[in-house]
C-alpha positions in Angstrom: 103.2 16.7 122.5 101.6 18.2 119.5 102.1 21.8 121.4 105.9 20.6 122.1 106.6 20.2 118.1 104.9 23.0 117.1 106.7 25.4 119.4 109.5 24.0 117.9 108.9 24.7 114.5 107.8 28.2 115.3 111.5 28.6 116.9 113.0 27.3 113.5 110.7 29.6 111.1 110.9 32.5 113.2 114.5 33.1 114.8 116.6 31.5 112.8 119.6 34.1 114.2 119.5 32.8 117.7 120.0 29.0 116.7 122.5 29.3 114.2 124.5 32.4 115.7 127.1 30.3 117.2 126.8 27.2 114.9 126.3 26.2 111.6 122.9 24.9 110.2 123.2 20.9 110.3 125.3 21.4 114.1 121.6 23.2 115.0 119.5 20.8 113.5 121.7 18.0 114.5 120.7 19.5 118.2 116.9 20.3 117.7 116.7 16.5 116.4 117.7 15.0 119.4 115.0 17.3 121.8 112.0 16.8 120.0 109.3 14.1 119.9 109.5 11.1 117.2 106.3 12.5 115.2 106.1 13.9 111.6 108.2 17.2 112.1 111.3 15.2 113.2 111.2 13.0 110.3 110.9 16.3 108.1 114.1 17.5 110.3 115.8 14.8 109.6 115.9 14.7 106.3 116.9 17.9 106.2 119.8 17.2 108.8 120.7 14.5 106.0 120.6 16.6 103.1 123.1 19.1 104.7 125.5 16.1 105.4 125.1 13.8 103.0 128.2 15.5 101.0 130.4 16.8 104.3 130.0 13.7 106.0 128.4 10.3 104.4 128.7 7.9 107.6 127.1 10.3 110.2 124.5 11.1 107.1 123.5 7.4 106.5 123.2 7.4 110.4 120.4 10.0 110.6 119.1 8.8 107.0 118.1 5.4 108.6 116.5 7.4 111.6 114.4 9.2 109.1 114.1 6.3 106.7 112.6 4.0 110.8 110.4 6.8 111.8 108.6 7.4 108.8 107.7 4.0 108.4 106.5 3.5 112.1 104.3 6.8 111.6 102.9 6.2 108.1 104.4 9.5 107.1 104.9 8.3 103.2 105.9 12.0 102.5 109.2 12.1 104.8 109.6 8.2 103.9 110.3 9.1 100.4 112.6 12.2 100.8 114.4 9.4 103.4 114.8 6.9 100.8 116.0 10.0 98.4 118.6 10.5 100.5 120.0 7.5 101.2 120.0 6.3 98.1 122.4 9.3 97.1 124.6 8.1 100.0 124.7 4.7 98.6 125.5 6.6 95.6 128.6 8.1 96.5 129.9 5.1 98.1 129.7 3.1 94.8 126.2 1.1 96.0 124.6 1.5 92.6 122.3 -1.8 92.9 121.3 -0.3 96.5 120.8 3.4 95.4 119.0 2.1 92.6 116.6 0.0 94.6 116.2 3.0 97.4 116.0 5.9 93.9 113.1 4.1 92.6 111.0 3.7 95.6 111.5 7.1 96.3 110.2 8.3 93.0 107.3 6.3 92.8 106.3 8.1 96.0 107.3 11.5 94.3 104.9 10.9 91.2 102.4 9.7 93.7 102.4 13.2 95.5 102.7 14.8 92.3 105.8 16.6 94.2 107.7 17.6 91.4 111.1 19.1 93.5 111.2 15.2 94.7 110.1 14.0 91.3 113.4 15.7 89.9 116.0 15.0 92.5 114.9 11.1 92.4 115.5 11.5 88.4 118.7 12.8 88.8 119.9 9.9 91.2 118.5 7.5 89.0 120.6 9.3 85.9 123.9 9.6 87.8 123.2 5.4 88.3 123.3 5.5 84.2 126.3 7.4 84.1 127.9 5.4 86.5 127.7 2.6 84.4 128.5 4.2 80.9 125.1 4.9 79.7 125.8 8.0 78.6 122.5 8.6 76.7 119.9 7.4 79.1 121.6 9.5 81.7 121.4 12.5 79.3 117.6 11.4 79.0 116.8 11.5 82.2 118.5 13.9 83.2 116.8 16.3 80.7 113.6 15.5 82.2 114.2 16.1 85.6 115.5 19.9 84.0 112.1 19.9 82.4 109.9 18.8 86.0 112.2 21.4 87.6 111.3 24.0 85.3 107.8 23.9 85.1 108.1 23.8 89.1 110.3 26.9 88.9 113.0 25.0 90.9 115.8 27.4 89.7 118.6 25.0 91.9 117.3 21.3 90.4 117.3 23.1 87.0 121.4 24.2 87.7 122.0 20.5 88.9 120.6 19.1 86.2 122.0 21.3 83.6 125.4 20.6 85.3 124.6 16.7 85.7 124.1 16.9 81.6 127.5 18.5 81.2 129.3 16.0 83.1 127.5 13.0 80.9 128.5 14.5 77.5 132.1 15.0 79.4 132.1 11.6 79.8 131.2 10.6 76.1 134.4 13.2 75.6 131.9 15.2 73.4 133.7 18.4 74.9 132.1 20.8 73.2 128.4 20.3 73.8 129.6 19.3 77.6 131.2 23.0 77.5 128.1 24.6 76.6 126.1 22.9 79.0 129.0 23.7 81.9 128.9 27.3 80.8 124.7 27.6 80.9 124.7 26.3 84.5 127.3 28.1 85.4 125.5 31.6 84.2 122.4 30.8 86.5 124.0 29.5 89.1 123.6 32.6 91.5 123.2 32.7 94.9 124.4 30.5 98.1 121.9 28.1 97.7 123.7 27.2 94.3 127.2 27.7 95.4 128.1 23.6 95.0 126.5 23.7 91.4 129.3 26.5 90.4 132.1 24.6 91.6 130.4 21.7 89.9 130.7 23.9 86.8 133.6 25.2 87.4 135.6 21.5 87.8 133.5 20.5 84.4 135.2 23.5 82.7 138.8 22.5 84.2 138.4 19.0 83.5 137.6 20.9 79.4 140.8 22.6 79.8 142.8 19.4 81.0 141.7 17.9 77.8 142.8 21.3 75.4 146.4 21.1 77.5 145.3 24.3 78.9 146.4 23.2 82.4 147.2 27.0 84.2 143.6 27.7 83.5 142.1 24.3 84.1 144.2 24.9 87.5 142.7 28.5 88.3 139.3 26.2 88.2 140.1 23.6 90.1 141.5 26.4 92.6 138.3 27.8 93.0 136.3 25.1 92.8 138.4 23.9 96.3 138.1 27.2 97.5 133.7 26.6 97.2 134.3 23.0 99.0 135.9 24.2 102.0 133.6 27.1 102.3 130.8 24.5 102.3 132.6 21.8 104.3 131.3 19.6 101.1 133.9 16.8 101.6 133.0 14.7 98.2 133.7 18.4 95.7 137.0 18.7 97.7 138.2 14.9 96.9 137.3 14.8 93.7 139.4 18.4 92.9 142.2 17.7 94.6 142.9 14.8 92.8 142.6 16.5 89.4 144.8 19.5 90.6 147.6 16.4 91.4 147.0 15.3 87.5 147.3 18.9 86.1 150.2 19.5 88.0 152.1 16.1 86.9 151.2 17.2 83.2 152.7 21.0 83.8 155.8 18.8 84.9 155.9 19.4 88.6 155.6 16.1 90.3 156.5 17.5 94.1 153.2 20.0 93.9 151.5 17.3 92.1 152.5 14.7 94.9 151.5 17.2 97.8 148.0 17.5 96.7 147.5 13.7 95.8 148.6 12.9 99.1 146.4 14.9 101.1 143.4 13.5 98.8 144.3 10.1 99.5 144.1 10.7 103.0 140.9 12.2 102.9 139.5 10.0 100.6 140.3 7.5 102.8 138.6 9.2 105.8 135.6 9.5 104.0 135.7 5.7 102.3 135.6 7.6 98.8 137.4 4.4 97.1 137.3 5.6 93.6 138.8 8.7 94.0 141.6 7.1 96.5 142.1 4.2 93.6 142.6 7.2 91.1 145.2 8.9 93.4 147.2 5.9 94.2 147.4 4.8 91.0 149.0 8.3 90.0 151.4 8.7 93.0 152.8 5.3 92.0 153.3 6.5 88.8 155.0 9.8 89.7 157.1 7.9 92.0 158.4 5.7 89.3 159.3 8.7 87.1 161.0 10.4 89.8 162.9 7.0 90.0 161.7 6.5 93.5 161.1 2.4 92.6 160.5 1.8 96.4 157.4 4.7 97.2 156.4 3.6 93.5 155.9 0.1 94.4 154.1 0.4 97.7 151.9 2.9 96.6 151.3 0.5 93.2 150.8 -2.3 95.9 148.3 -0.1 97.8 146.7 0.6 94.2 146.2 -2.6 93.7 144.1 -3.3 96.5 141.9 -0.9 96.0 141.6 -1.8 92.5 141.2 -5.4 93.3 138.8 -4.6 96.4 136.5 -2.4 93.7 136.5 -4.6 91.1 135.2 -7.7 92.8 132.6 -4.8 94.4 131.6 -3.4 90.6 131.2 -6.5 89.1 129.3 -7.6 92.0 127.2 -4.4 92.0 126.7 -4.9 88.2 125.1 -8.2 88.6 122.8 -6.4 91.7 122.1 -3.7 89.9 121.1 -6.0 87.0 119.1 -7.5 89.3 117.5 -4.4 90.9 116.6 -3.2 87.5 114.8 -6.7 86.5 113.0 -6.8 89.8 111.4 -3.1 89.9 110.1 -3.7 86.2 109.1 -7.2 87.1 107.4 -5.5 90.2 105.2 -2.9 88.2 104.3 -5.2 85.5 102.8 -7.3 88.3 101.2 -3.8 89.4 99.9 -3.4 86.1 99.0 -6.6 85.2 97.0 -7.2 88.4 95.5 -3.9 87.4 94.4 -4.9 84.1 93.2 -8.5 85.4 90.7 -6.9 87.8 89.4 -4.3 85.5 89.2 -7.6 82.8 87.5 -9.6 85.2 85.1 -6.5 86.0 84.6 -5.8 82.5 84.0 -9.8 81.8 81.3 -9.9 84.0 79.5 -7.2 82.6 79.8 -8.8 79.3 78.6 -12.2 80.5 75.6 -10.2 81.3 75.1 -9.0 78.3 75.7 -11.8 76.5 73.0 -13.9 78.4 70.2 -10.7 77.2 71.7 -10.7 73.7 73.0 -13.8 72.4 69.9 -15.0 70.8 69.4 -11.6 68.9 72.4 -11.4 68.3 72.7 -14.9 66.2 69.8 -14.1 64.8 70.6 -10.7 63.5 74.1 -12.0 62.4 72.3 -14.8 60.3 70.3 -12.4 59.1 72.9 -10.1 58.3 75.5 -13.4 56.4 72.8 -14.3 54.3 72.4 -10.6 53.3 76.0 -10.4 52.4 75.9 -13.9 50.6 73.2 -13.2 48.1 75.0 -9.2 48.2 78.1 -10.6 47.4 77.2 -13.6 44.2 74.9 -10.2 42.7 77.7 -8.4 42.8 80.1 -10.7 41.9 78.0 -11.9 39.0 77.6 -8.1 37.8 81.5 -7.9 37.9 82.0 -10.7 35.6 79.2 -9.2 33.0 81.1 -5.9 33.3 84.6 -7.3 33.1 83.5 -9.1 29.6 81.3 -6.1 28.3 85.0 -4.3 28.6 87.2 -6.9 27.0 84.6 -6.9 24.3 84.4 -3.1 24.2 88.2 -3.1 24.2 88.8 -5.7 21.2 86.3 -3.9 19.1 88.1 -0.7 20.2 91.6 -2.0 18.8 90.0 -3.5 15.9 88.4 0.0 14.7 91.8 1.5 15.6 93.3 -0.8 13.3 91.0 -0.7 10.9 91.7 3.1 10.9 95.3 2.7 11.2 94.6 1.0 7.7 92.4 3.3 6.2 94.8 6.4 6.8 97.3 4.0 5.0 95.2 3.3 2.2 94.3 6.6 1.8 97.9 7.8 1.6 98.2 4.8 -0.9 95.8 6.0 -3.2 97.1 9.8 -2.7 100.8 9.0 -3.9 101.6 5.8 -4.7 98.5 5.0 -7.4 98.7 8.7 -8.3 102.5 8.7 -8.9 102.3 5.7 -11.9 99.5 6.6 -13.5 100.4 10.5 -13.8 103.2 8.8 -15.6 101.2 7.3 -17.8 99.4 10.2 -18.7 102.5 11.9 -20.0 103.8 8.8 -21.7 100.9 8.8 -23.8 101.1 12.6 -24.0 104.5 12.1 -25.4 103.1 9.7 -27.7 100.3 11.5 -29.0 102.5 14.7 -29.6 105.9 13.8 -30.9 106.7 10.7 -33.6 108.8 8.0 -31.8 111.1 6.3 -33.3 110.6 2.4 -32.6 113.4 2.1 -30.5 111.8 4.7 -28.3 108.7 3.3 -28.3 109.6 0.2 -27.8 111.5 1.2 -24.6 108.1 3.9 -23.2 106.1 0.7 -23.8 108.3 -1.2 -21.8 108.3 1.1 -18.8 104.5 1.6 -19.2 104.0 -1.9 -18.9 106.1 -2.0 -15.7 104.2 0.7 -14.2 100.6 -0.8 -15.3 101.8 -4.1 -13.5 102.2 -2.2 -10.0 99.3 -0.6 -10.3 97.4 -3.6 -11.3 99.1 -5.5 -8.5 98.1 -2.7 -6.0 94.8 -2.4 -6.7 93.9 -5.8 -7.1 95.4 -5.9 -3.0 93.3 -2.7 -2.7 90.0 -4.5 -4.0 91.0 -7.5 -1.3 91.0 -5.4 1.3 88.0 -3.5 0.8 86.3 -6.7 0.4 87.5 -8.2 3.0 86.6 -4.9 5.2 83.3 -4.6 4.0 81.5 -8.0 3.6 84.0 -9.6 6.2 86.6 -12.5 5.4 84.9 -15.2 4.1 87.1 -18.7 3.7 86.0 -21.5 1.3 88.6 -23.9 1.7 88.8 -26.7 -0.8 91.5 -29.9 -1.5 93.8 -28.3 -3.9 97.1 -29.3 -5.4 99.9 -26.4 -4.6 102.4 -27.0 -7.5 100.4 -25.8 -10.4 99.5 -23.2 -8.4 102.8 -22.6 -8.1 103.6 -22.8 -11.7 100.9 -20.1 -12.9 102.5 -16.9 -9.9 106.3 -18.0 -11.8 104.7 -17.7 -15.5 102.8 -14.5 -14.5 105.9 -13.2 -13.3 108.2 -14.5 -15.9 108.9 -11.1 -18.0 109.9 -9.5 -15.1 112.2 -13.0 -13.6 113.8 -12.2 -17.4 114.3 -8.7 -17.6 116.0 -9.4 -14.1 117.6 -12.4 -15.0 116.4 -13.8 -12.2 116.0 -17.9 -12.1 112.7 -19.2 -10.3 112.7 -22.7 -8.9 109.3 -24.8 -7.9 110.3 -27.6 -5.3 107.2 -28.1 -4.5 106.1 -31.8 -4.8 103.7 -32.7 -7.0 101.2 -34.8 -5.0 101.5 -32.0 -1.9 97.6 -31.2 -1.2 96.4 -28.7 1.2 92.8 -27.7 2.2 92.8 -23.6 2.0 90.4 -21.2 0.0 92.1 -21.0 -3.5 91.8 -17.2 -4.2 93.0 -16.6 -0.4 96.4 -19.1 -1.3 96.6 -17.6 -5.5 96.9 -14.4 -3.2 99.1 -15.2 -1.3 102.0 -17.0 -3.5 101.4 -14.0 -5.6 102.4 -11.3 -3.4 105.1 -13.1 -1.4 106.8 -14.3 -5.3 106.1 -10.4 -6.3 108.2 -9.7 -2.8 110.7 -11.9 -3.7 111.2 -10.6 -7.4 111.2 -6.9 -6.1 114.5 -7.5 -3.9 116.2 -10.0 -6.1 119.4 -8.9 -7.2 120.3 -9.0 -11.0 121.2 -12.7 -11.7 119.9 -13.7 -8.3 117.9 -17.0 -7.1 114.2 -17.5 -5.6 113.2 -20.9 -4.1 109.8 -21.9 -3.4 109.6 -25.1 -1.6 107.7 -27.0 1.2 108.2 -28.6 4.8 106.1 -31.2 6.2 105.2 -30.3 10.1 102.2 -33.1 11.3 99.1 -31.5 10.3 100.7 -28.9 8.5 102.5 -28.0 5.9 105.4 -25.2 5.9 105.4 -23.7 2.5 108.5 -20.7 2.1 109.8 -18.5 -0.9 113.6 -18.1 -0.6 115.4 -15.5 -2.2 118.9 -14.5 -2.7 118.4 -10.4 -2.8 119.1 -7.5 -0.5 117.6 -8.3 2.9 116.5 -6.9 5.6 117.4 -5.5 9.1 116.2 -6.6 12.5 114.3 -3.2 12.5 113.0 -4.1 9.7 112.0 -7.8 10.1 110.2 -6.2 13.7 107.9 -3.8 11.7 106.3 -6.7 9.5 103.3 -8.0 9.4 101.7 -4.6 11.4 99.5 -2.7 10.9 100.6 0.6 12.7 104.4 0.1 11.6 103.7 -1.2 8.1 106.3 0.4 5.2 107.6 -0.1 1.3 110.8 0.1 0.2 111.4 0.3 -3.3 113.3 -3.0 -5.1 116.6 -3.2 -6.7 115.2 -1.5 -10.2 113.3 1.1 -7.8 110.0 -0.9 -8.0 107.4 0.3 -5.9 104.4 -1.4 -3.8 101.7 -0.5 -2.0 103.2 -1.6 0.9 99.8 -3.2 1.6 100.6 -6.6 0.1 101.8 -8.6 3.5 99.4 -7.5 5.4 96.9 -8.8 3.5 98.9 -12.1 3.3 99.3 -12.0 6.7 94.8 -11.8 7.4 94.6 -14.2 4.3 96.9 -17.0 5.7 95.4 -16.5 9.2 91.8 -17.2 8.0 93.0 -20.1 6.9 94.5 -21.4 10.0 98.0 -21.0 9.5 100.9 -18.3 10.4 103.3 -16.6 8.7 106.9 -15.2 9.4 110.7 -13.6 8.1 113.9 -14.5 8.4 116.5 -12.3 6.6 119.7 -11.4 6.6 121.1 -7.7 5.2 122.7 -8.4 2.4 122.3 -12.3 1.8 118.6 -12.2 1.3 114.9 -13.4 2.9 112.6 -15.8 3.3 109.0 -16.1 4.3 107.6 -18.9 5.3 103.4 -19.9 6.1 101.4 -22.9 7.2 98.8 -24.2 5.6 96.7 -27.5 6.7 97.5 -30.6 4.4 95.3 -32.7 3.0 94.7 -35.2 5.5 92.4 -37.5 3.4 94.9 -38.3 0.4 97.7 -38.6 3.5 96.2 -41.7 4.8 95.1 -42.8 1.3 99.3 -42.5 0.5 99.8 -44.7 3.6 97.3 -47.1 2.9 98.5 -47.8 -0.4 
């Protein structure tokens, strides 16, 4: 038998002329099938039988499919079982079997990639795409698709890398992105050479007609379909002929020549028919009818719409059927190689389990012992480091206060110095030339009387200044000392308005004391004589002529809120923000151009602090300010008050 078959073989290899003189390829292999033994070498002829019929004549192809597909699995012969299973899932294919082709693609491919044979590899992707496009999944069709190009090309499978390209053309056509599916119809159809290729340019070509169908250009998409027809009959491929004719029917209805259009729908029916091609016949009858109608024909329109119909009816109940199958297919192959994989993974888990059981049994107690070793390592690690954190953290917050403190304190000193530079400078160079003036010239007493005046003035500021200057160094040097005492505020009071009273009358300017006369607060006295002093100098500065200044208190618990109101120019938000700091600290001159140190609050501000209280503005441009601080009441002649 073995001698038999390969005798056989040797005919086919070696003189091809003699068996194919008289008759066509698949009528000789249709022949040599039916002589030869059922070993390996028919089911390889088989298949090949098959692939020559599968698009002339579907029902004699599934015939010697199934032989193939029966042989292959009685002889083991995985290699011919798959190209078998190819096959016939294209034929399911083309008779609208998607759940079955998909089932049958699969299978196939598996055994492909098990092979490693990359021609099978790629004609199994492209089944599998065509399935996508079938079902509107334009993109995953495209994907696959491009892959099977790319297993084709690194095979150097010149025909699967035309049918591929072509297969991506007709998906973008079907997304009605016409211009990339033109590109793609054109690239196939440049290396489509040979006779081996010749279905893949009337592929092209009916891609390209279908193109021009859509740009109106139907005498040139009618040239294509032409030739395209011309390529099926040449090739007795049945399925390219059924498919063309029934566009060349369309093109010619859309020209406006329904009789041409009718002839060629007609024969297509029939043949689609023949051939159990439902969806082209479906297509076909549903256009006859509607020629018909416009040709006013109602009674040829009707039965062909009624024929339509059941077609239509037939292939829906079969797609919706086939959708759910499909569906199903789908589920079940991934469901199937999970199981694969999973089973996979549980023996090499169970292998690699065992070998850690082992292990385990020889390292356990070293193990605990190490890792006990190893957490009390980390604890004690961990509390050093933790504990060193916490040192470092406070070394920096005290490194960073003393940091803003010298920046202050340097902040000041600039200040001081520009102080000393300009503003001290300023009054006493004009006292110097006051006296000058006196010494040189004879006043008269009027004169006089008036230098003396503004001397006085100016010997007041300075005085003022430097005695805030002399604070501050103090309190810079030696460090703010507080000796709070029991005091009485109203006297106190009383001695800031007499020591400004000269300059209340040149201004005529009326200072009220509101404060009560029992009202006692605990406070260092020459930190509060201070402070009244420069916030009553403050207030005096910006009084208007003929103005008012209100000092008065507010008890607040434990506190007591003591505030100089005065009726004079104000101040701006800007303004009221830059108080009280030392990097934004300023002096303006007063309403008879007075001018300060610009030191004054900020002292007030350290002074009144010290002493446990606060101090703040409210003003308003135009109306006048007041500033108001806390100091801590007597709490001793409180209760003795309630007591009594």
């Amino acid at each position: 038998m073995l001698h038999r078959t390969t005798l056989v073989v040797l005919l086919l290899l070696l003189v091809p002329a003699f068996c194919f003189a008289q008759r066509s390829e698949t009528d000789s292999l249709e022949s040599l099938v039916k002589n030869i033994p059922s070993d390996t070498t028919k089911v390889w002829l088989l298949n090949k039988l098959v692939t020559g019929l599968r698009e002339r004549d579907n029902s004699k192809a599934m015939e010697y499919g199934r032989q193939a597909h029966d042989l292959a699995l009685v002889l083991n012969y995985e290699r011919g079982l798959g190209q078998a299973l190819e096959n016939l899932g294209w034929i399911h294919y083309r008779k609208g079997d998607y759940s079955r082709a998909f089932e049958l693609s699969t299978a196939a491919l598996t055994i492909a990639e098990k092979f490693n044979d990359g021609s099978a590899i790629a004609r199994c992707l492209n089944n599998v795409a065509a399935i996508s496009y079938e079902q509107k999944q334009f993109m995953v069709a495209i994907a696959n698709f491009k892959k099977a190009y790319e297993v084709s090309k690194h095979i150097g499978d010149s025909v699967a890398m035309s049918r591929s390209t072509n297969n991506v053309a007709f998906s973008f056509l079907g997304m009605e992105s016409y211009d990339s599916a033109r590109v793609y119809a054109e690239r196939a159809l440049k290396t489509s050479h040979g006779k081996d290729k010749l279905f893949l340019v009337g592929f092209s070509y009916r891609t390209l007609g279908d193109i021009d169908v859509h740009d109106k250009q139907y005498e040139s998409a009618l040239t294509k379909f032409h030739r395209v027809i011309s390529i099926a009959d040449e090739l007795g491929n049945v399925f390219l002929k059924v498919s063309t004719l029934h566009r060349i029917g369309k093109a010619y209805y859309l020209l406006g020549d329904p009789d041409r259009a009718l002839s060629h729908l007609l024969q297509n029916i029939s043949l689609a028919n023949e051939n159990q091609f439902k969806n082209e016949m479906e297509r076909s009858l549903k256009l006859v009818s509607e020629i018909y109608a416009s040709k006013k024909e109602i009674g040829k329109a009707f039965d062909y719409q009624t024929q339509y119909l059941a077609v239509h009816d037939s292939l829906y109940n079969q797609r919706n059927g086939e959708q759910m199958a499909l569906m199903q297919a789908r589920f079940d192959s991934e469901m199937k190689e999970a199981k694969i994989e999973l089973l996979l993974k549980d023996s090499l888990l169970k292998k690699e389990e065992l070998h850690v059981q082992r292990s385990l049994i020889y390292f356990s107690v070293g193990s605990f012992v190490l890792m006990a070793f190893l957490a009390f390592v980390l604890l004690y690690n961990n509390r050093v480091k933790k504990r060193a954190n916490d040192q470092l953290a406070a070394k920096n917050l005290e490194i960073e206060h003393q940091a803003q403190q010298l920046r202050n304190v340097n902040i000041t000193k600039d200040k001081l110095f520009s102080i000393i530079s300009h503003d001290l400078r300023s009054p006493l160079a004009s006292l110097r030339g006051l006296m000058d003036i006196m010494s040189i010239e004879e006043l008269t007493r009027e004169e006089f009387q008036t230098t003396t005046t503004k001397l006085r003035q100016n010997l007041d500021s300075v005085r003022e200044d430097l005695d805030n200057l002399l604070f501050w160094a103090q309190s810079q040097l030696n460090g703010l000392q507080s000796n709070p005492t029991f005091l009485k505020v109203r006297p106190l009071v009383e001695e800031k308005i007499q020591l400004y009273e000269e300059i209340a009358r040149q201004k005529e300017i009326t200072v009220v004391n509101e404060i009560e006369e029992s009202l006692s607060v605990l406070v260092d006295r020459n930190h509060i004589s201070l402070i009244i002093r420069n916030l009553l100098a403050n207030a005096l500065k910006f009084s208007k002529p003929g103005g008012l200044i209100i000092v008065r208190e507010k008890l607040k618990g434990d506190l007591v809120e003591i505030s100089i109101t005065d009726s004079g120019v104000g101040m701006t938000s800007n303004d009221l923000r830059k108080l009280f700091n030392v990097e934004t600290h300023f002096s303006n001159p007063g309403t008879f151009q007075e001018k300060g140190a610009g030191i004054g609050l900020l002292l007030t501000k350290e002074f009144i602090e010290k002493n446990g209280g606060s101090i703040w503005a409210t003003s308003e441009l135009g109306k006048g300010s007041t500033f108001t601080f806390t100091v801590r009441q007597d709490t001793n002649l409180v209760n003795e008050e309630e007591v009594v």
